[in-house]
C-alpha positions in Angstrom: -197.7 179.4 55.8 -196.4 177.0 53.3 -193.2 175.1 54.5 -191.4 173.3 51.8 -188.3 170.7 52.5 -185.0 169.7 51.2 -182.0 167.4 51.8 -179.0 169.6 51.2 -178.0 167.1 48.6 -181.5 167.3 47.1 -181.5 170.4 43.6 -185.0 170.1 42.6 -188.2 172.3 41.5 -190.2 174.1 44.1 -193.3 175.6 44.0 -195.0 178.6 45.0 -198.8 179.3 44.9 -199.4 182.5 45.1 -203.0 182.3 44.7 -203.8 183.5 48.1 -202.4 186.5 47.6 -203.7 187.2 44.3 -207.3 188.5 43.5 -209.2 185.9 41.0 -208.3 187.6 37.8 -204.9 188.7 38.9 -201.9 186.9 37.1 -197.9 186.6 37.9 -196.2 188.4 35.4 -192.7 188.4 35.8 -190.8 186.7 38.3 -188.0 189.0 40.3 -185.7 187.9 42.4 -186.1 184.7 44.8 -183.5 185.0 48.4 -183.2 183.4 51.2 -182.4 184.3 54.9 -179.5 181.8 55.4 -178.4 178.5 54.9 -176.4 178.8 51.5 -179.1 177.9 48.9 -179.1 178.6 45.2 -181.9 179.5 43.7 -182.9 178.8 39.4 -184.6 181.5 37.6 -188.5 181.4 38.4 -190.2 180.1 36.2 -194.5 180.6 36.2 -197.2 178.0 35.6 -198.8 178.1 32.2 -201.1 176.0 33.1 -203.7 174.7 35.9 -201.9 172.7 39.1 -203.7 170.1 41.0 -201.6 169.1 44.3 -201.6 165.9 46.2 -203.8 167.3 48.8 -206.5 168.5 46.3 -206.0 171.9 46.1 -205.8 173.8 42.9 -204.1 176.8 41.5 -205.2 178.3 37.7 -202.9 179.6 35.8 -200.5 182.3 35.9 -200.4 181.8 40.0 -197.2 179.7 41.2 -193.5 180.7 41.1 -191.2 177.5 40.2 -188.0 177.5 40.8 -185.0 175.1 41.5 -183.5 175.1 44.6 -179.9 173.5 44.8 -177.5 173.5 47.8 -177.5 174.3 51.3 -175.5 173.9 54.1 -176.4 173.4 58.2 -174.3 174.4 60.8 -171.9 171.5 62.6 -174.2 169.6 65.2 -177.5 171.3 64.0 -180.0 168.3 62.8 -182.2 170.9 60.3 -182.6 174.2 59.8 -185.4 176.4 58.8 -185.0 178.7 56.1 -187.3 182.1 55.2 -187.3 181.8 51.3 -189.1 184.9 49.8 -190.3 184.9 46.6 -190.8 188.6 44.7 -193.0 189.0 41.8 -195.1 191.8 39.6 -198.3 190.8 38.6 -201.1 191.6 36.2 -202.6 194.4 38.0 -199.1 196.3 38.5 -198.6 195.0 42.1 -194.9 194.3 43.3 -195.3 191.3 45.9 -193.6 188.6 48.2 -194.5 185.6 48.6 -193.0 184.0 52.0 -192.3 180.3 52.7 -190.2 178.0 54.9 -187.7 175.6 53.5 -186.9 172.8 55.9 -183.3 171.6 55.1 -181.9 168.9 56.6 -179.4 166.4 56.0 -181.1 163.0 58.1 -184.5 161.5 58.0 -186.3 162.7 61.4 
């Protein structure tokens, strides 16, 4: 599972690659909705990539297969160091399919 991180100070674009759960031909079409099980985040529309993505770590995603989004915010509770968020992600796509795409969101507030 992916696991993305934030400072609670930090509002910044996030990505989502999807391409795992998409067959090869398969595209995001519309972006949903984008929640969060807790810590008080605010999400940006979702945006979708128009074109090809090559990460730091080599890997690739074509196309129409990764949900951006700003994330803003966030709050920890009192004497809690981070705290790790379920962000899910829901989408239609090319072939009619209603998905969710599930990450983590580290937020934290102190370098570990």
């Amino acid at each position: 599972m992916q696991i993305l991180e934030k400072r609670t100070y930090d509002a910044r674009v996030f990505d989502i690659n999807c391409s795992d759960l998409l067959d090869t031909t398969e595209t995001i079409v519309s972006a949903e909705t984008v929640i969060a099980d807790q810590g008080v985040l605010t999400f940006g529309a979702a945006a979708i990539n128009g074109t090809s993505i090559t990460y730091p770590d080599g890997e690739e995603a074509a196309i129409g297969k990764v949900l951006q989004f700003e994330i803003s915010g966030g709050t920890i509770p009192r004497g809690v160091a981070s705290l790790m968020c379920t962000v899910r992600a829901r989408f239609l796509t090319s072939a009619g399919n209603d998905l969710e795409a599930t990450v983590l969101l580290k937020l934290s507030d102190r370098v570990d």
